[in-house]
Biopython code that builds the backbone (N, CA, C, O; Angstrom):
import numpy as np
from Bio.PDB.StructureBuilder import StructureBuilder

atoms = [
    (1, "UNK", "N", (4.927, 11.267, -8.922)),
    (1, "UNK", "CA", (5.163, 10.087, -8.125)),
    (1, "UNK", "C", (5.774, 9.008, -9.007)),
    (1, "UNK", "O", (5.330, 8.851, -10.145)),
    (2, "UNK", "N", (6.639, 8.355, -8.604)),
    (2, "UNK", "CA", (7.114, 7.328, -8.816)),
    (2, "UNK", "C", (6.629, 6.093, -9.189)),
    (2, "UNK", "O", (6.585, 5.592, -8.066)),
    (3, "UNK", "N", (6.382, 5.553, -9.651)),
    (3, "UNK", "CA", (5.870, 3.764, -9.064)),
    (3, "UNK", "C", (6.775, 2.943, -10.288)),
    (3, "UNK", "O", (6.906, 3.336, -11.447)),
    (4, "UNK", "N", (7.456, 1.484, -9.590)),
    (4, "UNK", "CA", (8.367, 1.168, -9.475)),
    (4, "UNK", "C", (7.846, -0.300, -9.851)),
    (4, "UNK", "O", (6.693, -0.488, -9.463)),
    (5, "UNK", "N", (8.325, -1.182, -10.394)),
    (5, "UNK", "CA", (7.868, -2.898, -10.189)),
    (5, "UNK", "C", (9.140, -3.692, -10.203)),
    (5, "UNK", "O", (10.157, -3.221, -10.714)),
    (6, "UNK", "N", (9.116, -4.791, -9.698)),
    (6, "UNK", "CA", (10.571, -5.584, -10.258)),
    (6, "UNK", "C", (9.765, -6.978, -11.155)),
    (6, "UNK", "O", (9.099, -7.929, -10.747)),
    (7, "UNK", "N", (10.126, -6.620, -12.298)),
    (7, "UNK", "CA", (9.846, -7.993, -13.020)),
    (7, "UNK", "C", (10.331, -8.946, -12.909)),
    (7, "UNK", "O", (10.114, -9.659, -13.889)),
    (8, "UNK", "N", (11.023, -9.467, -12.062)),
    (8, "UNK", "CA", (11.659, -10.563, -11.565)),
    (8, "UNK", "C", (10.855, -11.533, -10.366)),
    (8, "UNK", "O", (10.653, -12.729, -10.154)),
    (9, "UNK", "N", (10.556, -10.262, -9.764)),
    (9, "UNK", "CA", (9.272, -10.906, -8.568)),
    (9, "UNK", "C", (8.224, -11.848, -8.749)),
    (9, "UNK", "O", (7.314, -11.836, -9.578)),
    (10, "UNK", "N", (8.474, -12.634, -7.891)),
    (10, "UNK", "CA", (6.667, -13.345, -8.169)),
    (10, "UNK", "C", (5.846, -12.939, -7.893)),
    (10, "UNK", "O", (4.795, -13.552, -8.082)),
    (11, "UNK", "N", (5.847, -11.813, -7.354)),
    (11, "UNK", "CA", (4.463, -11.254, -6.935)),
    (11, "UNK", "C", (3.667, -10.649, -8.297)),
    (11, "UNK", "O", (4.279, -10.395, -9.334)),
    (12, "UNK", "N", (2.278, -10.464, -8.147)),
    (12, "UNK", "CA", (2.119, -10.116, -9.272)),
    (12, "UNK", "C", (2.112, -8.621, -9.604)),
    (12, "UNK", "O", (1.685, -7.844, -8.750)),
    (13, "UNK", "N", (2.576, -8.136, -10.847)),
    (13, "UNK", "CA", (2.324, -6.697, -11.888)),
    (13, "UNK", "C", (1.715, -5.601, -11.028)),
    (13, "UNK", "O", (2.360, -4.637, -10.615)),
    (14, "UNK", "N", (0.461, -5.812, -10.794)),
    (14, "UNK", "CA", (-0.627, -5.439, -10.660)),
    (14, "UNK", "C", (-0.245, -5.087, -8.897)),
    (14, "UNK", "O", (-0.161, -3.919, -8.517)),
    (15, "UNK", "N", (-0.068, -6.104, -8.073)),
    (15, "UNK", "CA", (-0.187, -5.477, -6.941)),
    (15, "UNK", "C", (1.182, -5.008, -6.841)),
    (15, "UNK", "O", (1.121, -4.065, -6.051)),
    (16, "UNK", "N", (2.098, -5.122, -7.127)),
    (16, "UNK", "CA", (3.453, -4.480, -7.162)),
    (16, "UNK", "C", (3.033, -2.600, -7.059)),
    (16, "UNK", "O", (3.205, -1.812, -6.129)),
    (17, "UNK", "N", (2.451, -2.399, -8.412)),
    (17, "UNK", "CA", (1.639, -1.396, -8.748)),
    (17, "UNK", "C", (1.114, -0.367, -7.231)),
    (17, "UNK", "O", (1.225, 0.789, -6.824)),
    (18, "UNK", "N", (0.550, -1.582, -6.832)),
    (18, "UNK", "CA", (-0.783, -1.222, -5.967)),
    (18, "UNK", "C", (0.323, -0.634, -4.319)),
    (18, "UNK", "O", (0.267, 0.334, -3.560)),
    (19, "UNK", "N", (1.080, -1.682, -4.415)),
    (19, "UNK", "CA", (1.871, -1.609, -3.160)),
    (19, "UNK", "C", (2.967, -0.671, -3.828)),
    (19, "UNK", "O", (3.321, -0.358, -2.692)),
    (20, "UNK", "N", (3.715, -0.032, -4.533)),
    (20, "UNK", "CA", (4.135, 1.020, -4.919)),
    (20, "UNK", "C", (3.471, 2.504, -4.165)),
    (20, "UNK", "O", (3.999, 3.294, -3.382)),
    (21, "UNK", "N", (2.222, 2.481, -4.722)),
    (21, "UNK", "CA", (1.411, 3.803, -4.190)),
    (21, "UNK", "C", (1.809, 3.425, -3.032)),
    (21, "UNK", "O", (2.667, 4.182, -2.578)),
    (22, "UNK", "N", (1.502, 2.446, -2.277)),
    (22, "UNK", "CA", (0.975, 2.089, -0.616)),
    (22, "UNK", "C", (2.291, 3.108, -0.061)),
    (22, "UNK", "O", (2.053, 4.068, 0.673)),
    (23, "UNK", "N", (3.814, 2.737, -0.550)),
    (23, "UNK", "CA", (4.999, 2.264, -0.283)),
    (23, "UNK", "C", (5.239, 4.237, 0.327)),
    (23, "UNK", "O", (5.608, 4.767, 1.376)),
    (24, "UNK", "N", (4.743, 4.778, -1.140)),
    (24, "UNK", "CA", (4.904, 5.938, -1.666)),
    (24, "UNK", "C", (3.927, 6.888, -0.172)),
    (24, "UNK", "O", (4.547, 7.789, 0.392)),
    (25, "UNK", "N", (3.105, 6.703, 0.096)),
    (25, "UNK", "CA", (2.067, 6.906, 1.283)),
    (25, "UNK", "C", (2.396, 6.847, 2.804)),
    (25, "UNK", "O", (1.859, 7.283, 3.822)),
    (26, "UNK", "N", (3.685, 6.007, 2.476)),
    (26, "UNK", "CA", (4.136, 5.495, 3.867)),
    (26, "UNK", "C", (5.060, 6.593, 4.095)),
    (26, "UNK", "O", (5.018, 7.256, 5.131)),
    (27, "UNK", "N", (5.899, 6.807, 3.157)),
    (27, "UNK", "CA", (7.380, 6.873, 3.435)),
    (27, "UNK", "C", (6.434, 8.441, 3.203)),
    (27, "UNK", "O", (6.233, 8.782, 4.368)),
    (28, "UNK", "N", (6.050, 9.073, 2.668)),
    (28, "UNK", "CA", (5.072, 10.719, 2.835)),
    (28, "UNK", "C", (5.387, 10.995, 1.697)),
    (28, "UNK", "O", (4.531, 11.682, 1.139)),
    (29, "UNK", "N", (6.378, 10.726, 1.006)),
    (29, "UNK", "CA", (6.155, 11.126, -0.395)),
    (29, "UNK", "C", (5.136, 11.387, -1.397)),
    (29, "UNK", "O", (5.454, 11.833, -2.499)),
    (30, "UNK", "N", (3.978, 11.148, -1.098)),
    (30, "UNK", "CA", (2.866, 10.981, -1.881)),
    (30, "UNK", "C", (1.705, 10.773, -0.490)),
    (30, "UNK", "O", (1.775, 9.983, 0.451)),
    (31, "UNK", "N", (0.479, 11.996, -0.863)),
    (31, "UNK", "CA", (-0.445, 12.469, 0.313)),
    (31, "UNK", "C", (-1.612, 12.661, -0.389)),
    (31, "UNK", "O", (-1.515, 12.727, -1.615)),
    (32, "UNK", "N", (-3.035, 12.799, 0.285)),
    (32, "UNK", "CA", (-4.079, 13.056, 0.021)),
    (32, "UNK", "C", (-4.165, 13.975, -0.762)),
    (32, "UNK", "O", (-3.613, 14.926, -0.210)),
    (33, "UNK", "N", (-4.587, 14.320, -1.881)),
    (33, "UNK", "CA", (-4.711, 15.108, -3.094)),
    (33, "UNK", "C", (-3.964, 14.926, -4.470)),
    (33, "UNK", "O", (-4.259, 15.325, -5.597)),
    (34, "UNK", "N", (-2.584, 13.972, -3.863)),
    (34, "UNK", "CA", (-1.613, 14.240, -5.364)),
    (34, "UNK", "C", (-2.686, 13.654, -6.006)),
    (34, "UNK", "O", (-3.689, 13.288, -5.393)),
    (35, "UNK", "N", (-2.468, 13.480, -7.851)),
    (35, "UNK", "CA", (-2.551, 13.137, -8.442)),
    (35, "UNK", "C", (-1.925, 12.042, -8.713)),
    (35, "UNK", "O", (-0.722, 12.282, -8.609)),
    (36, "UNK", "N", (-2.208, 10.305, -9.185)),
    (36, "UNK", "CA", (-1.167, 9.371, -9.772)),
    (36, "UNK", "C", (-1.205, 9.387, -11.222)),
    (36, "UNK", "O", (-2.202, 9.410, -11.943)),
    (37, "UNK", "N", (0.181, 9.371, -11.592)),
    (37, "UNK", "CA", (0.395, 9.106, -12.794)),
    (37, "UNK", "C", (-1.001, 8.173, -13.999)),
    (37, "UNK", "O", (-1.332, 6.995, -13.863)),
    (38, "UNK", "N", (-1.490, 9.032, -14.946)),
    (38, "UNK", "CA", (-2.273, 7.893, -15.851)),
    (38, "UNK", "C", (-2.038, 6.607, -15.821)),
    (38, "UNK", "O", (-0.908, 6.260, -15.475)),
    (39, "UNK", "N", (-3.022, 5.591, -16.167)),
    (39, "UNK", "CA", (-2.308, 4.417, -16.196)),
    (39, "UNK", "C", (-1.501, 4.136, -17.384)),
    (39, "UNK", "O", (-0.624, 3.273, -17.433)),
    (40, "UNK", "N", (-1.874, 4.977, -18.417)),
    (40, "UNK", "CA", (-1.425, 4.992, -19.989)),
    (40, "UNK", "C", (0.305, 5.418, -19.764)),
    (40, "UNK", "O", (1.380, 5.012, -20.207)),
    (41, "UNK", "N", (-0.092, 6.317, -18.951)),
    (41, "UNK", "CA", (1.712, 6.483, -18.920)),
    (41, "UNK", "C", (2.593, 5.637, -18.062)),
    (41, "UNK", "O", (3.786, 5.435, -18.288)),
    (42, "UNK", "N", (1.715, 5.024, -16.776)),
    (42, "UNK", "CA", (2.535, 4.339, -16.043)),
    (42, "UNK", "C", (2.998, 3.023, -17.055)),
    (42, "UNK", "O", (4.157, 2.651, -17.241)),
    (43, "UNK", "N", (1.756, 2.429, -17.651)),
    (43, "UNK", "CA", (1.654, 1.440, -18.333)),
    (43, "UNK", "C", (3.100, 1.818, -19.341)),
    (43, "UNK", "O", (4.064, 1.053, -19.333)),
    (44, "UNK", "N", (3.085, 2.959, -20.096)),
    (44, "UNK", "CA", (4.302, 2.803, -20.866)),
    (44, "UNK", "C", (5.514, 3.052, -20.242)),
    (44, "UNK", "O", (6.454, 2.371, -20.652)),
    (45, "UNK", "N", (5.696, 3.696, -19.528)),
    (45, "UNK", "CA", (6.977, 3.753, -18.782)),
    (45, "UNK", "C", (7.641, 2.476, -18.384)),
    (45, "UNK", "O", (8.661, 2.000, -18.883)),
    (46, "UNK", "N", (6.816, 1.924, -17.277)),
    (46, "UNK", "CA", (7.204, 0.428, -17.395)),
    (46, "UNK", "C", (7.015, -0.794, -18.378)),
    (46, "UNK", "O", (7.018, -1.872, -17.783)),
    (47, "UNK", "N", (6.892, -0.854, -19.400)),
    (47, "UNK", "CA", (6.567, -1.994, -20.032)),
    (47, "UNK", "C", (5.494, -2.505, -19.900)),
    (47, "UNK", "O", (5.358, -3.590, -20.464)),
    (48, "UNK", "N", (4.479, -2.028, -19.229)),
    (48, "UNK", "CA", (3.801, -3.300, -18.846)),
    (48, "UNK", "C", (2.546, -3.013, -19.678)),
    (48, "UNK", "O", (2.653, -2.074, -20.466)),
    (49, "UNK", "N", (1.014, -3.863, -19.623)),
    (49, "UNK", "CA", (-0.345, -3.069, -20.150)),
    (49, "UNK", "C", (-0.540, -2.521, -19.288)),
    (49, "UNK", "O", (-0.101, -2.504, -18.138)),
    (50, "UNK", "N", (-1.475, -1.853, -19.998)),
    (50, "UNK", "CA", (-2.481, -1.101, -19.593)),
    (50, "UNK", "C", (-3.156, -1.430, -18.308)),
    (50, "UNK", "O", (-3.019, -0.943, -17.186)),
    (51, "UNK", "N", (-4.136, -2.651, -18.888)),
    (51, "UNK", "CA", (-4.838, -3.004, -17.676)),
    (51, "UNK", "C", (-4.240, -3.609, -16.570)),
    (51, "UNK", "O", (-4.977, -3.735, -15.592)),
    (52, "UNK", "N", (-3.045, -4.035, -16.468)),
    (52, "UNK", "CA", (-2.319, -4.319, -15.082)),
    (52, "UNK", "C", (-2.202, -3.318, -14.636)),
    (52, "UNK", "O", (-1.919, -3.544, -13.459)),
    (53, "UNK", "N", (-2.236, -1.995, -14.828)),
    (53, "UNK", "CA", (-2.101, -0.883, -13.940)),
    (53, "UNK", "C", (-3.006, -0.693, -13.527)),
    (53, "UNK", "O", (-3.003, -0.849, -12.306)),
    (54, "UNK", "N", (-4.263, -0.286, -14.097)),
    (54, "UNK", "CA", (-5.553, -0.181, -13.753)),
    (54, "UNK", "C", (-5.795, -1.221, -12.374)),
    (54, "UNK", "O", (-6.177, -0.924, -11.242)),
    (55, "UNK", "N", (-5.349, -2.770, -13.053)),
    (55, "UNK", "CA", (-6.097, -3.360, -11.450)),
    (55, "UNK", "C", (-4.941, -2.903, -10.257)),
    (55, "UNK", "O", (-5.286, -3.019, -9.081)),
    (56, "UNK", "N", (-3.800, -2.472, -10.521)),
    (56, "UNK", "CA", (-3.347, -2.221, -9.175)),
    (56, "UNK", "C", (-3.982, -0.760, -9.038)),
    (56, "UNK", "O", (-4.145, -0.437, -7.862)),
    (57, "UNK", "N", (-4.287, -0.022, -9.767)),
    (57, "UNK", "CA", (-5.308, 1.309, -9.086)),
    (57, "UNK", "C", (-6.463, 1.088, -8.876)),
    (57, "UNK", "O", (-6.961, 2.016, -8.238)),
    (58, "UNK", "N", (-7.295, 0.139, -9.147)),
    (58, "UNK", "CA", (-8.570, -0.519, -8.631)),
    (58, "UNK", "C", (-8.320, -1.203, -7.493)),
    (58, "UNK", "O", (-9.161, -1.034, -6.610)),
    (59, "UNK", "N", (-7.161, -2.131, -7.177)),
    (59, "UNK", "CA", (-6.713, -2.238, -5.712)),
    (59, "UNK", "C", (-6.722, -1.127, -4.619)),
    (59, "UNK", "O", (-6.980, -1.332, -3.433)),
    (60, "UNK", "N", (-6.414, 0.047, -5.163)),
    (60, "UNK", "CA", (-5.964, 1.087, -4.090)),
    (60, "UNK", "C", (-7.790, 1.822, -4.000)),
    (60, "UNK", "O", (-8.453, 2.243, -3.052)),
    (61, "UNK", "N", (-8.080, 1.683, -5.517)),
    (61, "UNK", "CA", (-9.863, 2.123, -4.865)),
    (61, "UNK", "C", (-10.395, 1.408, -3.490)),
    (61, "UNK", "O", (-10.707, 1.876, -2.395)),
    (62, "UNK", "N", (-10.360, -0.167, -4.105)),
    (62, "UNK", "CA", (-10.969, -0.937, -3.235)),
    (62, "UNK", "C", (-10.179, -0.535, -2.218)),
    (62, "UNK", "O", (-10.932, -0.091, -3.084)),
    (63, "UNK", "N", (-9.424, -0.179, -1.250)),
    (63, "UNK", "CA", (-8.593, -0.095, -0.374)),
    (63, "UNK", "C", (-9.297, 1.356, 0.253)),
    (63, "UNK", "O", (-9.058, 1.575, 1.441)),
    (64, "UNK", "N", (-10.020, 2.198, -0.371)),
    (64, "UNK", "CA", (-10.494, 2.919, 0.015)),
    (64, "UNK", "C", (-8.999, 4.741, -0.305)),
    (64, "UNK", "O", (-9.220, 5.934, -0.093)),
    (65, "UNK", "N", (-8.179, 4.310, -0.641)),
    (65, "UNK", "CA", (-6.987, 4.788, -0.846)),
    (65, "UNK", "C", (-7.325, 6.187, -2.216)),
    (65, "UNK", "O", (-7.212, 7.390, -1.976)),
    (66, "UNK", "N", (-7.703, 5.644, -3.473)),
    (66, "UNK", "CA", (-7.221, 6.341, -4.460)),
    (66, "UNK", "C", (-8.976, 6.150, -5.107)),
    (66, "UNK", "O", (-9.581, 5.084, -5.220)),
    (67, "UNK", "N", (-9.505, 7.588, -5.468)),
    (67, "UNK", "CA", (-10.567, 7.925, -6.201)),
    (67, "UNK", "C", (-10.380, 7.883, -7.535)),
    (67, "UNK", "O", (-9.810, 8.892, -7.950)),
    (68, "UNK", "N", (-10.730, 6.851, -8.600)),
    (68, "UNK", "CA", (-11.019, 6.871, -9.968)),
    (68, "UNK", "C", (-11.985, 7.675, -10.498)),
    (68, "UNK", "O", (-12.910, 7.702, -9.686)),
    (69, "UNK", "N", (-12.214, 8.283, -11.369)),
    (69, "UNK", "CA", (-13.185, 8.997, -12.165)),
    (69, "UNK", "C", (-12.332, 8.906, -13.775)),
    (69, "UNK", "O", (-11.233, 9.365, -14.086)),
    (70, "UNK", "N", (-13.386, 8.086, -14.640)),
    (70, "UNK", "CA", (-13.292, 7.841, -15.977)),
    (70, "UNK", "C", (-12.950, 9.058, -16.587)),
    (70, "UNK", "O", (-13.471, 10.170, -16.501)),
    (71, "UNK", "N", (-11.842, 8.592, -17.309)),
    (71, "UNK", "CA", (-11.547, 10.249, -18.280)),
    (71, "UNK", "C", (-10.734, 10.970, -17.294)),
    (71, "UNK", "O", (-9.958, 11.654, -17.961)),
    (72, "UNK", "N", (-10.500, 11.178, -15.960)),
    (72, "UNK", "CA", (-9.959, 11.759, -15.051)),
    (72, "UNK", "C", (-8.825, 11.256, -14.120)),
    (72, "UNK", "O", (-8.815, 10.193, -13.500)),
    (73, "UNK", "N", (-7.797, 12.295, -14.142)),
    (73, "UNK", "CA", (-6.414, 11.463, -12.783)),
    (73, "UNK", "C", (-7.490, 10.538, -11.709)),
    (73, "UNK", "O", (-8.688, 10.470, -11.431)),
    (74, "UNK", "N", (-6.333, 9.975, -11.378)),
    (74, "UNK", "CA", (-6.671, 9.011, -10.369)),
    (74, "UNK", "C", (-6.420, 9.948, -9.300)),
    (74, "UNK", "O", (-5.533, 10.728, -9.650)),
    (75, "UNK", "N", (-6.853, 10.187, -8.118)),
    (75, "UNK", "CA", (-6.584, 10.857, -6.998)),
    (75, "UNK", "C", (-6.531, 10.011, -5.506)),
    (75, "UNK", "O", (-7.349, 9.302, -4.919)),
    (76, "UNK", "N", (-5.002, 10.506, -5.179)),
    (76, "UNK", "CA", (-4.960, 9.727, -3.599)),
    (76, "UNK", "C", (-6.399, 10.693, -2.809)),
    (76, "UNK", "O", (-6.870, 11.782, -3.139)),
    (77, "UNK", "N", (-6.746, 9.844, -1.793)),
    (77, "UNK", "CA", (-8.028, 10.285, -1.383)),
    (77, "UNK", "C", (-8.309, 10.022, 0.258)),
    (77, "UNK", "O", (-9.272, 10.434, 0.905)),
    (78, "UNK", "N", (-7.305, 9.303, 0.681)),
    (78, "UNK", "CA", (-6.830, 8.507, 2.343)),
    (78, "UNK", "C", (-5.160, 8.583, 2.243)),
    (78, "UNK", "O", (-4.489, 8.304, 1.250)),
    (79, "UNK", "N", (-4.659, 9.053, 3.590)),
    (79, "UNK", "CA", (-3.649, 8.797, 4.106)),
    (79, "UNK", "C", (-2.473, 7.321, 3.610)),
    (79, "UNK", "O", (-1.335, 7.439, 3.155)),
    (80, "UNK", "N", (-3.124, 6.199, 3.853)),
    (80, "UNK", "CA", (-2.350, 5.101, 3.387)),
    (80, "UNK", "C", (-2.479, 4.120, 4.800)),
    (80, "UNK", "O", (-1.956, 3.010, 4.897)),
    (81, "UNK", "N", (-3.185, 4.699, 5.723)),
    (81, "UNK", "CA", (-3.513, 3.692, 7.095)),
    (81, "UNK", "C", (-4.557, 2.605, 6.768)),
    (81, "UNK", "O", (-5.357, 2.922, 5.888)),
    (82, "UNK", "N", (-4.717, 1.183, 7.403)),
    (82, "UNK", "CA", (-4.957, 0.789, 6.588)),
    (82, "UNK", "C", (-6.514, 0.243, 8.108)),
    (82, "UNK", "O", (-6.358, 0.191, 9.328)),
    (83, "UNK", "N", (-7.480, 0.025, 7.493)),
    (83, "UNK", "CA", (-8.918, -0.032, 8.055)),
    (83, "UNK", "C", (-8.283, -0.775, 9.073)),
    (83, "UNK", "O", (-7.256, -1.409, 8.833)),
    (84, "UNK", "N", (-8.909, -0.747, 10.412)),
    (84, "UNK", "CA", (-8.950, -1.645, 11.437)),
    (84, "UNK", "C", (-7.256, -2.151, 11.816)),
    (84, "UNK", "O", (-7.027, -3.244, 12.335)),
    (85, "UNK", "N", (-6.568, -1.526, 11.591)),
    (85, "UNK", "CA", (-5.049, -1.378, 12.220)),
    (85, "UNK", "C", (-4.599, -0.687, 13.495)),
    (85, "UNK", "O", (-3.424, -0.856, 13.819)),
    (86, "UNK", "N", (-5.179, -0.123, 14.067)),
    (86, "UNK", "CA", (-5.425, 0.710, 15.210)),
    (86, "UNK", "C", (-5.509, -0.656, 16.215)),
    (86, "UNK", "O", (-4.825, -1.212, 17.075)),
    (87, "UNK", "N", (-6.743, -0.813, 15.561)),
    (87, "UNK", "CA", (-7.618, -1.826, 16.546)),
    (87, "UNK", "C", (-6.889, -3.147, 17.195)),
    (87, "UNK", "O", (-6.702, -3.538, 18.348)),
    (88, "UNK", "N", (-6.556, -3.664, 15.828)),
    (88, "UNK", "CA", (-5.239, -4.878, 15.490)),
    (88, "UNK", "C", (-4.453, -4.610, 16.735)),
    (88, "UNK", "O", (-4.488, -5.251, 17.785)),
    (89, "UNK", "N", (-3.704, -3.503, 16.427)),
    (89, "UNK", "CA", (-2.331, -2.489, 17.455)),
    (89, "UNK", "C", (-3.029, -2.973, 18.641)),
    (89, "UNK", "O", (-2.630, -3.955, 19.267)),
    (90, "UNK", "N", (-4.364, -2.108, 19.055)),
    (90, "UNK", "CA", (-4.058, -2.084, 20.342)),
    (90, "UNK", "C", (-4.610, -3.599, 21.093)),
    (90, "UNK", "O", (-4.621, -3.894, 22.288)),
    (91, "UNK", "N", (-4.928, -4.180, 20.224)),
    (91, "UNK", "CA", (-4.920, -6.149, 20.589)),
    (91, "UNK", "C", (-3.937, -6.622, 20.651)),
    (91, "UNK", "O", (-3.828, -7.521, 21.485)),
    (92, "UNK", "N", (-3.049, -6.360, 20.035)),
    (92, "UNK", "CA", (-1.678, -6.879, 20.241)),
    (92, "UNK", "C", (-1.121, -6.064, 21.396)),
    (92, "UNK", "O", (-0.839, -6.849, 22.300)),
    (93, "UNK", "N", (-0.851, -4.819, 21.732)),
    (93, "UNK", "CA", (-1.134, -4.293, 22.630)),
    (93, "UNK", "C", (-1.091, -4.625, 24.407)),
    (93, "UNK", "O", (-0.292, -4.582, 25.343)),
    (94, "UNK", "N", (-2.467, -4.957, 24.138)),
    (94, "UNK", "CA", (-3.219, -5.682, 25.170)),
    (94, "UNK", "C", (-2.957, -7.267, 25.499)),
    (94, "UNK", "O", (-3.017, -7.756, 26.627)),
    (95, "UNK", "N", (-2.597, -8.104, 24.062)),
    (95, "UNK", "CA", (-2.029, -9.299, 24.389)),
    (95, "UNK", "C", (-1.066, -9.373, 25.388)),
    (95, "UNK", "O", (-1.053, -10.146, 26.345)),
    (96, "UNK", "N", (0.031, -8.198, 24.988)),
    (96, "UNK", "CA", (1.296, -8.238, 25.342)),
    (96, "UNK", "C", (1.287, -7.797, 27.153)),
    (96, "UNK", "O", (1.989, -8.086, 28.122)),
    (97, "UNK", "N", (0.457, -7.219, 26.983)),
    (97, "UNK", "CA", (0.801, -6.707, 28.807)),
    (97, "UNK", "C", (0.143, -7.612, 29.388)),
    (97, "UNK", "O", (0.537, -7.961, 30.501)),
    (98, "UNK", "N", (-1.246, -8.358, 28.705)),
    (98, "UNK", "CA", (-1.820, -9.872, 29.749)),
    (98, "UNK", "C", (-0.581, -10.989, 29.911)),
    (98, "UNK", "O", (-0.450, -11.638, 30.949)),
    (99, "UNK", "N", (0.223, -11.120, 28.873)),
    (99, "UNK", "CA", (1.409, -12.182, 29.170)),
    (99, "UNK", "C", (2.492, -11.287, 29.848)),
    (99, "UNK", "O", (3.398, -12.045, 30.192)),
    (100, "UNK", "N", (2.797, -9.962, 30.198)),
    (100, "UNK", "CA", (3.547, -9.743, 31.396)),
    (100, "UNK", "C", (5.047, -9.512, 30.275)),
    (100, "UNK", "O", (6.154, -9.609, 30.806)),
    (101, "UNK", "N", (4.962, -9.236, 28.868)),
    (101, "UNK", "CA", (6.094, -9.307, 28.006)),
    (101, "UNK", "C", (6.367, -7.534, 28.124)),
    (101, "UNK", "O", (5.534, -6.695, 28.467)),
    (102, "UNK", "N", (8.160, -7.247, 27.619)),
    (102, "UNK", "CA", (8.249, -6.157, 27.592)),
    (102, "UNK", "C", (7.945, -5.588, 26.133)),
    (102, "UNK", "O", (7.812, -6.293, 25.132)),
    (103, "UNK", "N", (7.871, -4.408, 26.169)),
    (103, "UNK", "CA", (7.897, -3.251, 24.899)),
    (103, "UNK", "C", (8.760, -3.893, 23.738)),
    (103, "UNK", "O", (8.367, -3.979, 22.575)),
    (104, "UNK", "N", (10.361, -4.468, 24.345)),
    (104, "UNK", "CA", (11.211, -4.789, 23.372)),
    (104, "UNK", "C", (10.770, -6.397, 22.987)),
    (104, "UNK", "O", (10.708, -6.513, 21.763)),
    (105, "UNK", "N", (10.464, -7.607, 23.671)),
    (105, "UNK", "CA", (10.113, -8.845, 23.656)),
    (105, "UNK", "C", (9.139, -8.412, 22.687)),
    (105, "UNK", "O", (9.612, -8.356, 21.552)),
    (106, "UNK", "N", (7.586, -7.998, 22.807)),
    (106, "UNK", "CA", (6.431, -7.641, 22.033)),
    (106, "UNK", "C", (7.377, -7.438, 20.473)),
    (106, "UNK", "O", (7.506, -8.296, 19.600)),
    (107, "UNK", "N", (7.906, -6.155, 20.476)),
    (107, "UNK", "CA", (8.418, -5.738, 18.911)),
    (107, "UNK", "C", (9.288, -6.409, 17.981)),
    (107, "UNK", "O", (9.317, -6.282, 16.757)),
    (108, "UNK", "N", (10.468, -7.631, 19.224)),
    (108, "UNK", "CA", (10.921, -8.715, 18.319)),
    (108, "UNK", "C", (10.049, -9.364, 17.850)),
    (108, "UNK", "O", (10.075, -9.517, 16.629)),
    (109, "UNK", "N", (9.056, -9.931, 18.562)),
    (109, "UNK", "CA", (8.071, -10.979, 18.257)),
    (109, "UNK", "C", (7.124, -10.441, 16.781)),
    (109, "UNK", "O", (6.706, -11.078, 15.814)),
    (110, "UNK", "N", (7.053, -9.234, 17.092)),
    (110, "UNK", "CA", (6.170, -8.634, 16.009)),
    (110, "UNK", "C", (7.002, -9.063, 14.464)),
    (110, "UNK", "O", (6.618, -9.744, 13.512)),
    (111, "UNK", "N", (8.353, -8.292, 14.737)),
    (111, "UNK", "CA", (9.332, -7.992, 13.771)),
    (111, "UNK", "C", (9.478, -9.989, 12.806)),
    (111, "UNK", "O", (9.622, -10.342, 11.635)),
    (112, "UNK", "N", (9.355, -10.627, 13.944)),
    (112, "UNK", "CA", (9.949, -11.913, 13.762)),
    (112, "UNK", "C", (8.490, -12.700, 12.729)),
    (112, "UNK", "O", (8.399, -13.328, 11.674)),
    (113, "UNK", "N", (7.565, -12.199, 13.781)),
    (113, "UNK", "CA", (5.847, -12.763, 12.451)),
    (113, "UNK", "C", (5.781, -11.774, 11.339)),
    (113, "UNK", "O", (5.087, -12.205, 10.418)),
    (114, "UNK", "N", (6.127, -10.946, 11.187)),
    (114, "UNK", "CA", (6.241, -9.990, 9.745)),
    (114, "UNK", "C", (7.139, -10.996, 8.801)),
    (114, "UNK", "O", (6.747, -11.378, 7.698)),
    (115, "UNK", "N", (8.754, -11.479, 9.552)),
    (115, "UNK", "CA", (9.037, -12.070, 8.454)),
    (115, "UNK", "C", (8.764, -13.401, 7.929)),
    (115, "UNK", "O", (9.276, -13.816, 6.890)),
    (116, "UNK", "N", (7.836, -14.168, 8.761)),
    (116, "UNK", "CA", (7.298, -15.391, 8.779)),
    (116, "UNK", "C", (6.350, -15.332, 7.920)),
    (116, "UNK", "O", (5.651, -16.321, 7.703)),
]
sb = StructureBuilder()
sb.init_structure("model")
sb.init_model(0)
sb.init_chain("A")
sb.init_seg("    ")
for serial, (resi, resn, name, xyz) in enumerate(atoms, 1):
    if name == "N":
        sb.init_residue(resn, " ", resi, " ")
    sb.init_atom(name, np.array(xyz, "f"), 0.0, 1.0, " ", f" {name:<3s}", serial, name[0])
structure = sb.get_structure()
């Protein structure tokens, strides 16, 4: 697997990291079982430390995403869906047909608060 950062970004190292895996999960490239790269190697590949990798793979623990075990690969361990998104969906969903909006109105609107 890949994982990718732009040092230019303000975002930080670490979740760049974190949202890399996510990115990698989405698009199917990367599924329940791979293995992620050490952090020792991600860490050298990109420039970066050590422990900025670690917290973006401690992000993806906490996320419920990627199983750590000391001394051991990191392992994807969940799909990449993310808790209570379903639910979200079908509230928005449900917003949309109480205001009488179409399928396409709903998905601009969506599209339009994503980039907000």
């Amino acid at each position: 697997m890949l994982i990718t950062i732009d040092p230019t970004s303000s975002q930080p190292l670490a979740d760049q990291v974190a949202a890399s895996v996510r990115a990698a999960l989405s698009r199917g490239t990367a599924h329940p079982g791979d293995k992620l790269p050490s952090a020792r190697t991600v860490a050298s590949a990109l420039q970066i430390n050590l422990h900025t990798v670690l917290r973006g793979y401690q992000q993806l623990r906490d996320e419920g995403l990627v199983e750590l075990r000391r001394g051991r690969a990191a392992v994807i361990i969940a799909s990449g869906s993310h808790p209570g998104l379903t639910d979200a969906a079908r509230a928005f969903a449900e917003a949309v047909r109480l205001l009488g909006a179409t399928e396409e109105e709903a998905t601009e609107a969506f599209r339009k608060a994503m980039r907000d």
